[in-house]
C-alpha positions in Angstrom: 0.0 0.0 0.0 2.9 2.7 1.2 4.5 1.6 -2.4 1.4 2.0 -4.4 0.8 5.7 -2.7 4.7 6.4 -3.1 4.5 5.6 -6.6 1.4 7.9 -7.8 2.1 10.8 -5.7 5.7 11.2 -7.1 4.8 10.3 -10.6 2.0 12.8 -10.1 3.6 15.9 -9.0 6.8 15.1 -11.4 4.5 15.2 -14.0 3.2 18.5 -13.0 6.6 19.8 -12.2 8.0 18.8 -15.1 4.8 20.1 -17.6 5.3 23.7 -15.2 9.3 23.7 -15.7 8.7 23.3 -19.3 6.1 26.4 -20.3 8.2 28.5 -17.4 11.6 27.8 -19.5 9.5 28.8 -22.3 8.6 31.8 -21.4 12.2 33.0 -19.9 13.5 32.4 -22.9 10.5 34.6 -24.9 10.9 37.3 -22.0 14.7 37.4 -22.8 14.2 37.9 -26.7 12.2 40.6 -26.1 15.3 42.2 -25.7 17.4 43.6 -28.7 20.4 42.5 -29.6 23.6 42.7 -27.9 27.4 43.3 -29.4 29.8 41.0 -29.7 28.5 38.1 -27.2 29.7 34.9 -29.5 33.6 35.9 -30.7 36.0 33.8 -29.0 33.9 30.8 -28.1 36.5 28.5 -26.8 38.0 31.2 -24.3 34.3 32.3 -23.6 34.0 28.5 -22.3 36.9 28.2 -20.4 36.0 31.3 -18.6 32.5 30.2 -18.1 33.9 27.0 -16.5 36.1 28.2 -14.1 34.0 31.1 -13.0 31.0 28.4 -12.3 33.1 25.4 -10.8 35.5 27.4 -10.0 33.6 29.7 -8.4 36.3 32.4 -8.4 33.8 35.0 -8.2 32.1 33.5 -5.1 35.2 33.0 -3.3 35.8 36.8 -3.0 33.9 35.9 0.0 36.1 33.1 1.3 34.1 30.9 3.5 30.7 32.1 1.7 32.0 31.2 -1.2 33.2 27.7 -0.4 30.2 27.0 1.5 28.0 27.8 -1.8 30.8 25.4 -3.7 29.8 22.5 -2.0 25.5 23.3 -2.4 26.5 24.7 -6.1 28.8 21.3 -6.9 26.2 19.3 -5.1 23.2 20.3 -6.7 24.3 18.7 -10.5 25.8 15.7 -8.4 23.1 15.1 -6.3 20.8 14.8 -9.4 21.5 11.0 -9.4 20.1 10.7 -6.4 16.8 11.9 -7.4 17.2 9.1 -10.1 17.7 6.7 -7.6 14.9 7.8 -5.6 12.8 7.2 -8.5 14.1 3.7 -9.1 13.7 2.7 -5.0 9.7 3.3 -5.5 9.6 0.1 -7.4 12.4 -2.0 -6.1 13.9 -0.6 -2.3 17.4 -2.4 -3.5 17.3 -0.4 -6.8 21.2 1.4 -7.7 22.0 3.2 -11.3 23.6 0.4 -13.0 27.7 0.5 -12.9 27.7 4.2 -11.1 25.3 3.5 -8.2 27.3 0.6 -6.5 30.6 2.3 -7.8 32.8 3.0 -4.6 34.3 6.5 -5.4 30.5 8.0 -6.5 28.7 6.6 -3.3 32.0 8.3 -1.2 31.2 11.3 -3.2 27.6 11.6 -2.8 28.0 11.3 1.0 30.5 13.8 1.2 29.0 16.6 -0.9 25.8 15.6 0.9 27.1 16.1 4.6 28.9 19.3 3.1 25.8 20.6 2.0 23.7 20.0 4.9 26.7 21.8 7.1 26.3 24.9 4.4 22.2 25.0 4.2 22.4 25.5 8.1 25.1 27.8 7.8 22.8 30.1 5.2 19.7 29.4 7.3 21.6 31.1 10.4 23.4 34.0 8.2 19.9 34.8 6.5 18.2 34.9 10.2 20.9 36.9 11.8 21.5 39.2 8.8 19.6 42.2 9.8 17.3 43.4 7.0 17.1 47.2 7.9 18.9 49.7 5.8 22.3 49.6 7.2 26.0 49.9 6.3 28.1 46.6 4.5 27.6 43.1 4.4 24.5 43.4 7.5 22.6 45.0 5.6 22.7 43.2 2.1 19.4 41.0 2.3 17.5 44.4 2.6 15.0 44.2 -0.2 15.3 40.4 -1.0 12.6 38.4 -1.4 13.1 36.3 1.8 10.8 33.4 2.0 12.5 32.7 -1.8 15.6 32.3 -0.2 14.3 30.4 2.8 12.1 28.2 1.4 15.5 27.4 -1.7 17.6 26.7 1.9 15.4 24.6 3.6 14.3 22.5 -0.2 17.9 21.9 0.2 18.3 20.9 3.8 14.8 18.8 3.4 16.6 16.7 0.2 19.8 16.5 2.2 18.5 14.9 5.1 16.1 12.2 2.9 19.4 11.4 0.8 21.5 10.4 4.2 18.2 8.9 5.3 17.9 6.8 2.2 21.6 5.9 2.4 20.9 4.5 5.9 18.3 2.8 5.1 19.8 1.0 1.9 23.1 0.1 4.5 20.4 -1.8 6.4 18.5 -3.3 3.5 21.8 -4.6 1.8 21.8 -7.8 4.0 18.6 -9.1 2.7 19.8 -8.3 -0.7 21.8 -10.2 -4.0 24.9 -8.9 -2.5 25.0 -8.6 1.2 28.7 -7.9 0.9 28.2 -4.4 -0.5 26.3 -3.1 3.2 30.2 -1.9 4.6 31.8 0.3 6.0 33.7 0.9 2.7 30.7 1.5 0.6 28.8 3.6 3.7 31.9 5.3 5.4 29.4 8.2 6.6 26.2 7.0 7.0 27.0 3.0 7.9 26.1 3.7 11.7 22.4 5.8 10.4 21.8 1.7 9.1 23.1 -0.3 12.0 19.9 2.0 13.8 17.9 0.4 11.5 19.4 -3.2 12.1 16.2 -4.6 14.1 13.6 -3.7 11.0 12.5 -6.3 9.1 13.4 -6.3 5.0 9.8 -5.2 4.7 9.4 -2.2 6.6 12.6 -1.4 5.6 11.2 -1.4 2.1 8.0 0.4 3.7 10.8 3.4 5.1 12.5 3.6 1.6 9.6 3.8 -0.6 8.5 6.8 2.2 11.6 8.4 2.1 12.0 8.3 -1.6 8.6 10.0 -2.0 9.1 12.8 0.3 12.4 13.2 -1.2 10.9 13.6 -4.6 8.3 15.6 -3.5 10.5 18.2 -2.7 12.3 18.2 -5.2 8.9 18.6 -7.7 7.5 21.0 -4.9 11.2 23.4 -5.7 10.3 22.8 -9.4 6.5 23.8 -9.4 7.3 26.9 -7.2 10.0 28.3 -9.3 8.0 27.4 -12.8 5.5 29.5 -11.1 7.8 32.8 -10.4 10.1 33.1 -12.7 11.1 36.0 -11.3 12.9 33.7 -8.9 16.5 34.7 -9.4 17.9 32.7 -6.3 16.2 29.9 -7.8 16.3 30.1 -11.3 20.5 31.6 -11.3 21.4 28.2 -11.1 20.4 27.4 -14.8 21.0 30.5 -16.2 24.3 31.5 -14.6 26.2 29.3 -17.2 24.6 31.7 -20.4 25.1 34.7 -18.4 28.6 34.0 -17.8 29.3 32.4 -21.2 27.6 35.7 -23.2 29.7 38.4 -20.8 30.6 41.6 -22.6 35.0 40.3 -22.0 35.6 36.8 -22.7 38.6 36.6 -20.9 36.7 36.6 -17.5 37.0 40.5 -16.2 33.9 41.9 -15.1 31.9 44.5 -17.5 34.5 47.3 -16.3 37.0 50.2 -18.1 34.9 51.0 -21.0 31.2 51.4 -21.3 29.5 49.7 -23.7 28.7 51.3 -26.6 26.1 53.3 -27.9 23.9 51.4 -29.5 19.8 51.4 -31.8 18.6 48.0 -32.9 22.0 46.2 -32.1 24.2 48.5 -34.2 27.0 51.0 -32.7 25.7 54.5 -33.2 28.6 57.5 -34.4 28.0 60.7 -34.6 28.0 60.3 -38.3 24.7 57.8 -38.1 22.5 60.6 -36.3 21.1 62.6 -39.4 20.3 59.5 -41.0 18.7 57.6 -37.8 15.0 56.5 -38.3 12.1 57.8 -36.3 12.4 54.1 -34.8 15.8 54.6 -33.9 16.4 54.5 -29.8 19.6 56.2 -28.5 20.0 54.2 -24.8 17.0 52.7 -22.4 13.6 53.9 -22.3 11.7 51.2 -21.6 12.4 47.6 -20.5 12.2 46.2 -24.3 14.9 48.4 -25.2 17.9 46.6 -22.6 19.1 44.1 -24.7 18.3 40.6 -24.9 21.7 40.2 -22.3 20.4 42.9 -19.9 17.2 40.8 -19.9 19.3 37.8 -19.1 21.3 39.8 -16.1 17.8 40.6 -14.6 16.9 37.4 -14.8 19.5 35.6 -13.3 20.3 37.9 -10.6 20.3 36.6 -7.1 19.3 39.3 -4.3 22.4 38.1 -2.5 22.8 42.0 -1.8 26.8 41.8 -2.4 26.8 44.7 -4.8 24.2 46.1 -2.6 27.0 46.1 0.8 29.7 47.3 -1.4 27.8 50.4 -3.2 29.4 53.7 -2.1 25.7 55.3 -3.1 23.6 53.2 -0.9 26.2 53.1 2.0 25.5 56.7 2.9 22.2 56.4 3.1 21.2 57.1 -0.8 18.5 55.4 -2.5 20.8 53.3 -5.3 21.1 49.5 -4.3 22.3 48.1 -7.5 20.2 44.5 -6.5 17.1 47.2 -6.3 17.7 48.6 -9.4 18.3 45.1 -11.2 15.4 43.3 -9.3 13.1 46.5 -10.4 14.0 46.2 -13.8 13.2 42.1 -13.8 10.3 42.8 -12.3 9.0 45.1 -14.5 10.1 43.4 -17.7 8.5 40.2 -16.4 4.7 42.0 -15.8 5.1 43.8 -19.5 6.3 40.6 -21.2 2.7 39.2 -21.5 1.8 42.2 -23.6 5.7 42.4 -25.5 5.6 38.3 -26.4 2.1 39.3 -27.9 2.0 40.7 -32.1 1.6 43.9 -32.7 -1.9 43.7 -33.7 -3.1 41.5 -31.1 -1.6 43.9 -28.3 -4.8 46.0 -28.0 -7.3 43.1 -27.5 -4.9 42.3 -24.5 -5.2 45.2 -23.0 -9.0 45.5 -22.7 -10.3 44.9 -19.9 -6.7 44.2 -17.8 -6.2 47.2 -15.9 -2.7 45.7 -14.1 -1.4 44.7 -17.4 -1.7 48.3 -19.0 -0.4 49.8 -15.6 2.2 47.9 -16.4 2.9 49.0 -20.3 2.0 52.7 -19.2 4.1 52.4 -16.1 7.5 54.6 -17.5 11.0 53.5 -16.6 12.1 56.3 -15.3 10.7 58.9 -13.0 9.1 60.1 -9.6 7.9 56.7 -7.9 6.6 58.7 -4.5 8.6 56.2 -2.6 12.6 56.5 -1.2 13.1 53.7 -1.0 11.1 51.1 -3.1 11.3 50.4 -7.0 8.6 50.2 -8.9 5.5 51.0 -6.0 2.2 49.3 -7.0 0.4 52.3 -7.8 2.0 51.9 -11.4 4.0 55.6 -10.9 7.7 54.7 -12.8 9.8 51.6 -12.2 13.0 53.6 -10.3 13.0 57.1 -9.7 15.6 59.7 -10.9 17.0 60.1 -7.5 17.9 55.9 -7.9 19.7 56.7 -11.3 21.7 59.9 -11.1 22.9 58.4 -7.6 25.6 56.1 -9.4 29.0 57.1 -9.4 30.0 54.1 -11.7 32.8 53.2 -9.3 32.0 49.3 -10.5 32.0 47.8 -7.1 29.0 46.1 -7.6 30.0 44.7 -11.1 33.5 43.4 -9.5 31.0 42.1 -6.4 28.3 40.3 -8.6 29.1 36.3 -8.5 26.9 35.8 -11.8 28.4 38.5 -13.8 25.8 41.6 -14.1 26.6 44.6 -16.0 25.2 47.0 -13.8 27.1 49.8 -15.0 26.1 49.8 -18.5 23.0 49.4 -17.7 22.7 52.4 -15.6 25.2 54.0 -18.6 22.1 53.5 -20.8 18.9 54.6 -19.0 21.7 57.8 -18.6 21.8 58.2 -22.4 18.0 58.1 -23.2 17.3 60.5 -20.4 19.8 63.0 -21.7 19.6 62.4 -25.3 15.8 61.9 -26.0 14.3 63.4 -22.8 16.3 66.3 -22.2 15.5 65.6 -18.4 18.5 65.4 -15.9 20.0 67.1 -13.2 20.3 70.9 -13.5 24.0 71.2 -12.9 24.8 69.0 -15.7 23.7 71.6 -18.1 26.8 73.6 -17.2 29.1 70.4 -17.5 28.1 69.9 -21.0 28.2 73.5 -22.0 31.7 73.9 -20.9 33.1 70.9 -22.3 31.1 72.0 -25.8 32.7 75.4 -25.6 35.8 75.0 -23.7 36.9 71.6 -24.6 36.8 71.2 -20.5 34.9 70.3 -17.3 36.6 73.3 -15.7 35.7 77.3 -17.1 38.8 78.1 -17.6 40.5 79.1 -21.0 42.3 76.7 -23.3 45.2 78.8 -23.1 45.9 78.7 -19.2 46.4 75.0 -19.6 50.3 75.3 -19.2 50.3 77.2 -16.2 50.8 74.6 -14.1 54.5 74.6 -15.9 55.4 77.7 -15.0 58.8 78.7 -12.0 60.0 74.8 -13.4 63.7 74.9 -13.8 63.4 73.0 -16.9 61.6 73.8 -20.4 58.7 71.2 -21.0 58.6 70.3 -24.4 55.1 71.2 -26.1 53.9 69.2 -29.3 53.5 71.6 -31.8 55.7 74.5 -30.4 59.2 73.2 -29.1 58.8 69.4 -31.0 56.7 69.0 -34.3 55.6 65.3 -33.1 56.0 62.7 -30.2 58.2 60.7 -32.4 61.0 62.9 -31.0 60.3 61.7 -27.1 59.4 58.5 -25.5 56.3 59.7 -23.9 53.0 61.9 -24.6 52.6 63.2 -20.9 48.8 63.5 -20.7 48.1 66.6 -18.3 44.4 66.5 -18.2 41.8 69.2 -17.7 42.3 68.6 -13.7 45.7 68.7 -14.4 45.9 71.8 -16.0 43.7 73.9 -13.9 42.5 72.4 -10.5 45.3 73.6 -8.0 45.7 70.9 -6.3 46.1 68.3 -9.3 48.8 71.0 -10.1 51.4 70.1 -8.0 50.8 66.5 -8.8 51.5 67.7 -12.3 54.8 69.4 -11.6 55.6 66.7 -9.6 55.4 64.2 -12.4 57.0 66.3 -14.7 60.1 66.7 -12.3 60.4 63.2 -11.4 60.4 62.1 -15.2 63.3 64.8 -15.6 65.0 63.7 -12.9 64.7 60.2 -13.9 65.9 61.5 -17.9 62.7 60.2 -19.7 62.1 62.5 -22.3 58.4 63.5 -22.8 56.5 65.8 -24.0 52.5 67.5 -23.7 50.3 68.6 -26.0 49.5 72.1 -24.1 46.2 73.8 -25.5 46.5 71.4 -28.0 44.5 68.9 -25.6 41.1 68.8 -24.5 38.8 66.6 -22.2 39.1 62.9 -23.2 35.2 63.1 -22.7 34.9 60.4 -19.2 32.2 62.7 -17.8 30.3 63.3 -20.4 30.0 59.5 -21.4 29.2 58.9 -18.1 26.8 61.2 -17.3 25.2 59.9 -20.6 25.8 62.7 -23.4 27.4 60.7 -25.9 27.4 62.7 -28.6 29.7 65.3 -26.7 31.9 62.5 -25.6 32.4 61.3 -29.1 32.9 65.3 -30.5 35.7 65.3 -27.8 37.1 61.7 -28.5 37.4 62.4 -32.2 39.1 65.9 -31.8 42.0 64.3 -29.6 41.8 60.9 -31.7 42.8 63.5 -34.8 45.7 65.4 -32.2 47.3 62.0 -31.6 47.2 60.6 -35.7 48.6 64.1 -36.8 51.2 63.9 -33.9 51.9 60.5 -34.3 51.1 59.7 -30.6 51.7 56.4 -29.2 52.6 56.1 -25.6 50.8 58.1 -22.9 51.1 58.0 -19.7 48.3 60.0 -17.3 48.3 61.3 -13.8 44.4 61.1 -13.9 42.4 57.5 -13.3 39.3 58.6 -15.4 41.5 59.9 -18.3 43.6 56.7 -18.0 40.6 54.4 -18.2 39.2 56.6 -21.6 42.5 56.8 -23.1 42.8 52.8 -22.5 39.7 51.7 -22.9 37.6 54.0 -25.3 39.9 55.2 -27.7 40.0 51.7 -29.8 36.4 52.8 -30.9 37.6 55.6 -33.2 40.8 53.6 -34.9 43.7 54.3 -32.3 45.7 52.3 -30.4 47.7 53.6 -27.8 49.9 52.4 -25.0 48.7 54.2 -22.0 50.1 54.1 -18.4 49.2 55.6 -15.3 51.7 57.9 -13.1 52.2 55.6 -10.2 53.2 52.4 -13.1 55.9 54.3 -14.7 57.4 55.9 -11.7 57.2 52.7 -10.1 59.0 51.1 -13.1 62.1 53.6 -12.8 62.3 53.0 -9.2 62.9 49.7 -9.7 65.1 50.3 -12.6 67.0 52.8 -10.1 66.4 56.3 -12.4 64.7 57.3 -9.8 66.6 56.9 -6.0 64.5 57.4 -2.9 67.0 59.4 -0.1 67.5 57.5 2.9 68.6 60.1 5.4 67.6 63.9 5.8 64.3 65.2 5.6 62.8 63.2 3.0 63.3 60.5 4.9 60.8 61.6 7.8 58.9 59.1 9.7 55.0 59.2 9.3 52.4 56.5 8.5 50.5 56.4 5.4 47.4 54.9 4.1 46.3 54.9 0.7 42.8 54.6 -1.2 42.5 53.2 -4.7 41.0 55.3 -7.2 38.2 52.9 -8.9 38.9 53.9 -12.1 42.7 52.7 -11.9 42.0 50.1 -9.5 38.9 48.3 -9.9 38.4 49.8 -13.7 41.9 48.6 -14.7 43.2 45.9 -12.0 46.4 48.2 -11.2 46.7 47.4 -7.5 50.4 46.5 -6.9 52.1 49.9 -8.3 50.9 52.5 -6.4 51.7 50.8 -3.5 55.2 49.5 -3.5 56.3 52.8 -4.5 54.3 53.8 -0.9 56.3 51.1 0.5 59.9 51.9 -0.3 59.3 55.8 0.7 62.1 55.8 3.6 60.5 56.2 7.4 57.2 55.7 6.0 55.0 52.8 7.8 52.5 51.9 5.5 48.8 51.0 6.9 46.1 49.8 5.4 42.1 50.8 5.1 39.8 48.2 5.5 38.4 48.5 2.5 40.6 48.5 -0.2 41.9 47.3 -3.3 38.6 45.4 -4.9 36.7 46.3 -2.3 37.7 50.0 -2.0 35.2 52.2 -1.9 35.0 55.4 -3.8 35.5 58.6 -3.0 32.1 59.8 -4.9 33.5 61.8 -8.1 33.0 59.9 -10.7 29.9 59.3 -13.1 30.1 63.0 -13.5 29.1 63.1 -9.7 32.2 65.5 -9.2 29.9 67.9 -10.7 26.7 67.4 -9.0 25.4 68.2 -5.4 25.3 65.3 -3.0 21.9 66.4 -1.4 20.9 63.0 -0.3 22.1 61.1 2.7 25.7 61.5 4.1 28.8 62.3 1.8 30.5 59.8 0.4 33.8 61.9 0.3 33.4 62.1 4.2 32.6 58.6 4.8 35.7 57.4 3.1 38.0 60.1 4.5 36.8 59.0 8.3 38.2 55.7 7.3 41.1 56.8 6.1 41.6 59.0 9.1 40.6 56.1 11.4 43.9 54.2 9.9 45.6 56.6 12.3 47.8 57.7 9.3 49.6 61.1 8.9 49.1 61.0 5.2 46.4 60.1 3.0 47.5 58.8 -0.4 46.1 59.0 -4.1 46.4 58.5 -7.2 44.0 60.8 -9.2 43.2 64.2 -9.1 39.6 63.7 -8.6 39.8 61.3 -5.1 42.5 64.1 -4.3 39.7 67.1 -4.3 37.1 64.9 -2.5 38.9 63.4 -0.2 41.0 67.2 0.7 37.5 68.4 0.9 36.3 65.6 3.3 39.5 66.3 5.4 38.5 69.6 5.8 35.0 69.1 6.8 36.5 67.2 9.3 39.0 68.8 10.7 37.1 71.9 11.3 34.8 69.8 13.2 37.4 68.6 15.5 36.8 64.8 13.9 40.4 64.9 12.1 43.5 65.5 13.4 45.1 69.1 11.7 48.5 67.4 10.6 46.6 65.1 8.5 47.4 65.7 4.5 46.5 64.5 1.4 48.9 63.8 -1.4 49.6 62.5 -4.3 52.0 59.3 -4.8 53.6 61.6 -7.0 54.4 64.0 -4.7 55.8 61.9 -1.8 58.0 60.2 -4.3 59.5 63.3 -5.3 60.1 64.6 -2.1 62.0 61.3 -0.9 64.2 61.6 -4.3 64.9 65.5 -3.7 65.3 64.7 0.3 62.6 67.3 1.2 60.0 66.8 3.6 56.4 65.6 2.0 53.8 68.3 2.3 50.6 69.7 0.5 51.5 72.8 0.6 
């Protein structure tokens, strides 16, 4: 009788679960085409595979968080494994001494199931307790990342887990004990059982029938869970921490860099209808044409994938600068927002054309959901998309962003957030006209003045002046850089914000000091376009790109090296896209380069070589953007009397000092500042100096300084300086100062 009921409740609900699993796959997959297409997601196949391999085993993206990650190694590795056991499972309801032929009875996969099933059971609890302790309110780091998720998903994908680990070691008890009565009673030992022998030898009083009776129980519950995980998720496919674990593999194989970075350095290009847009394609765009996001169906088809497989695991979420002082940007948000959204429209998008309006009648949520617009005033800090069908994130949500990339290099299934964000950016300033007010005078100036900064073209070799040696301009003292080694990029901070100035001066002297010959390009350059991309004006970006793209061909420019991160990054990154190829360095690689070839000597006694404690913080667009880590720092570390300390967060998981995305140029009116909170880390380091690498952390974080020294929160001796500036104070034995 148990075996009769066994049998046609599990081949009941499989059949349901299996019908269900079917039509959801269906309609992910129709919910993802809805999506346009996407650049260059197939080149490199083989690489793309490799990557995708390690990156899933692997899990190299999981382990970031070490014991986390392994944890999720064993569940991850133990879900495909376990699989067999579901087989078996099925098998056991008609005969209790059923094993997959060859595999089932094979030594090394029964030592293997065990193992990864006792792992897994030890993990589950482990997640049960983190999820329950994990605090959900608003608050700073990792204690705050399940704020937002969808709990009872994640529960209730824990305890399927823990309810199918606990039936497998069950089962493999039982089968132990039922082994005697069997063909080959020789198989029920130790070797075969090593873990879960003494569960069977508590069975050893039950008869071979009610032992038959327990398996063909267990088995059932077993797969009942199993179908009950599968009927629940085929019923919300919105269920990333569900569903992640099929579609990981195409959302790692299709990344945007198919050598395994993350979606970082250069945004993604403009794109209509799956083709790059140039500034030569706008008179001849079609009314159809759409120039960034402005509603879900115009993410790509990849976008739609992110969305779908993300995870609410919150890690980009602890790690955003934006939503760690108390601002309304949690990347998950944004992503779940935009999943959720997409998934209510897609009955309507899946539908033709001319069947759309019959749809519509008479369903008031769905055409809430087709009127409801992407972006704009949702009433609500801090929800996405509220149910009274006002816009899926609000404005506040998407010009919060500073595109530092933490929560790309965070995201264990390999979401572009950044572009994404890029993107809504571009439609709101390119179709809608509707951003923030300060931006205006940001694009004007760099229209007019070929700068972020209202100063004149011509003042931009001031910073040269009272040197005691000529610097050579392109154009004036040298007709092209084919008569020095180096194109010394100044930048438009460079050039005119005073304290990038002496950062300037300072790399110029070290690099004359150290007899590299280089030379600048004086009013002949203008911005390399970083925050105009980023703040989503593309077309200004490009006008800039092209002018210095046509500077560096008629000058014959090849090797530039930059003081500034975000100039770095464009000159790196974005330049391919209009035909040039350039080898560009940043400040701290080369001068770290000529330390170490001994051009450049750090003095060991006299002033320079003052005792103080330093701490440095990693610009995001040479760190995180680029992976240049190492530099920077061992030139820190060889600067005699100095006693380097480090932040907490740093290197990948620095957090950013709030400038970028164009924010350098916007107010921060919402929550606390993120200049501030990064400069009372640095400050709690107990360090004398604070040290950078870009002219833009260099403002915010001076500024932050200040704020807190006047209140009384900082000690007054506390500086900030460039890397620059401190080498070339230990090389000329002076004493390292801002002033």
């Amino acid at each position: 009788m148990i075996q009769v009921l066994a049998i046609a409740v599990s081949l009941a609900i499989a059949a349901v679960g299996v019908v269900l699993f079917v039509r959801a796959i269906r309609h992910i997959l129709a919910t993802v085409r809805v999506g346009g297409p996407a650049l260059n997601r197939t080149d490199r196949a083989g690489l793309r595979t490799t990557t995708m391999l390690k990156e899933t085993l692997g899990h190299t993206r999981m382990l970031q968080w070490t014991l986390v990650g392994i944890a999720h190694w064993f569940v991850f590795v133990g879900f495909g494994l376990l699989f067999f056991t579901l087989v078996t499972a099925f098998g056991q309801l008609f005969d209790p001494h059923f094993a997959i032929p060859a595999l089932g009875t094979f030594f090394l996969f029964e030592w293997a199931t065990e193992v990864f099933t006792w792992a897994m059971l030890v993990a589950i609890v482990g997640f049960l307790a983190y999820r329950a302790t994990r605090p959900k309110e608003r608050t700073r780091g990792v204690r705050g990342r399940f704020f937002g998720s969808t709990m009872w998903q994640g529960y209730f994908v824990e305890l399927v887990i823990l309810g199918v680990g606990v039936c497998i070691v069950l089962l493999r008890g039982a089968e132990y004990a039922i082994g005697r009565f069997g063909d080959d009673p020789g198989h029920s030992t130790l070797f075969h059982f090593p873990t879960t022998a003494w569960i069977g030898s508590l069975l050893d009083g039950m008869s071979e029938s009610s032992l038959a009776g327990l398996i063909f129980l267990v088995a059932m519950v077993k797969i009942v869970i199993s179908f009950t995980w599968m009927i629940t998720i085929s019923l919300n496919p919105t269920m990333g921490v569900a569903w992640h674990r099929f579609t990981v593999f195409f959302n790692v194989w299709f990344r945007r860099e198919p050598t395994g970075n993350p979606a970082l350095g250069a945004v993604k290009p403009l794109t209509s209808h799956g083709k790059a847009i140039t500034l030569e394609d706008v008179d001849d765009l079609d009314d159809e044409a759409r120039l960034g996001v402005g509603a879900v169906e115009d993410f790509s088809w990849k976008g739609i994938l992110d969305f779908t497989t993300c995870t609410e695991c919150g890690r980009c979420q602890s790690q955003c600068p934006a939503w760690n002082t108390e601002k309304p940007l949690s990347p998950k948000l944004l992503i779940t927002a935009l999943r959720n959204a997409t998934y209510a429209k897609a009955p309507y998008l899946h539908a033709a054309e001319d069947a759309r309006p019959a749809l519509l009648e008479g369903n008031d949520t769905l055409v809430k959901e087709v009127e409801r617009p992407l972006v704009g005033e949702t009433g609500d800090e801090w929800f996405y998309m509220p149910e009274d069908g006002s816009a899926v994130i609000d404005p506040d949500v998407l010009w919060s962003c500073t595109t530092c990339g933490a929560c790309v290099q965070q995201c264990p299934v390999d979401i572009e957030h950044v572009d994404h964000i890029v993107d809504m950016r571009r439609y709101q300033v390119l179709v809608e006209s509707n951003f923030p007010a300060e931006l205006n005078g940001l694009f004007k100036r760099l229209e007019t003045k070929g700068s972020p900064w209202n100063m004149s073209p011509s003042a931009r070799m001031d910073w040269a002046k009272d040197l005691d040696f000529d610097v050579p301009v392109v154009g004036d003292s040298i007709e092209s850089l084919d008569e020095v080694e180096w194109l010394f990029w100044v930048g438009c901070a460079g050039a005119y914000e005073d304290r990038a100035k002496k950062t300037t001066r300072a790399v110029a002297e070290l690099l004359h000091i150290a007899d590299v010959s280089f030379g600048v390009l004086g009013n002949g350059e203008t911005c390399t376009g970083d925050p105009a991309r980023r703040a989503g004006n593309e077309f200004v970006f490009q006008e800039l790109a092209l002018q210095n793209v046509e500077t560096f061909q008629e000058y014959q420019v090849k090797k530039v090296v930059s003081t500034c991160a975000h100039c770095f990054n464009t000159l790196k990154n974005e330049y391919k896209e209009f035909g040039i190829e350039l080898e560009v360095v940043h400040h701290t690689q080369l001068l770290n380069r000529l330390v170490r070839e001994g051009k450049l000597t750090p003095v060991r006694e006299g002033a320079g070589a003052h005792k103080r404690s330093i701490t440095y913080h990693d610009p995001c667009y040479i760190g995180r953007h680029n992976g240049v880590y190492t530099p920077p720092r061992e030139l820190l570390q060889v600067l005699p009397g100095a006693e380097y300390v480090e932040m907490e967060r740093n290197s990948e998981r620095s957090f950013c000092c709030g400038a970028g995305g164009a924010r350098l140029w916007m107010e921060e009116t919402l929550g606390s500042r993120i200049n501030e909170n990064r400069t009372a880390e640095a400050v709690g380091t107990g360090a004398d100096q604070i040290a950078v690498g870009c002219p833009f952390c260099r403002v915010m974080l001076s500024d932050g300084l200040t704020a807190q020294q006047t209140r009384g929160e900082a000690r007054a001796e506390v500086e900030v300086l460039d890397v620059a500036q401190m080498l070339l104070a230990s090389v000329k034995g002076e004493p390292a100062t801002s002033s």
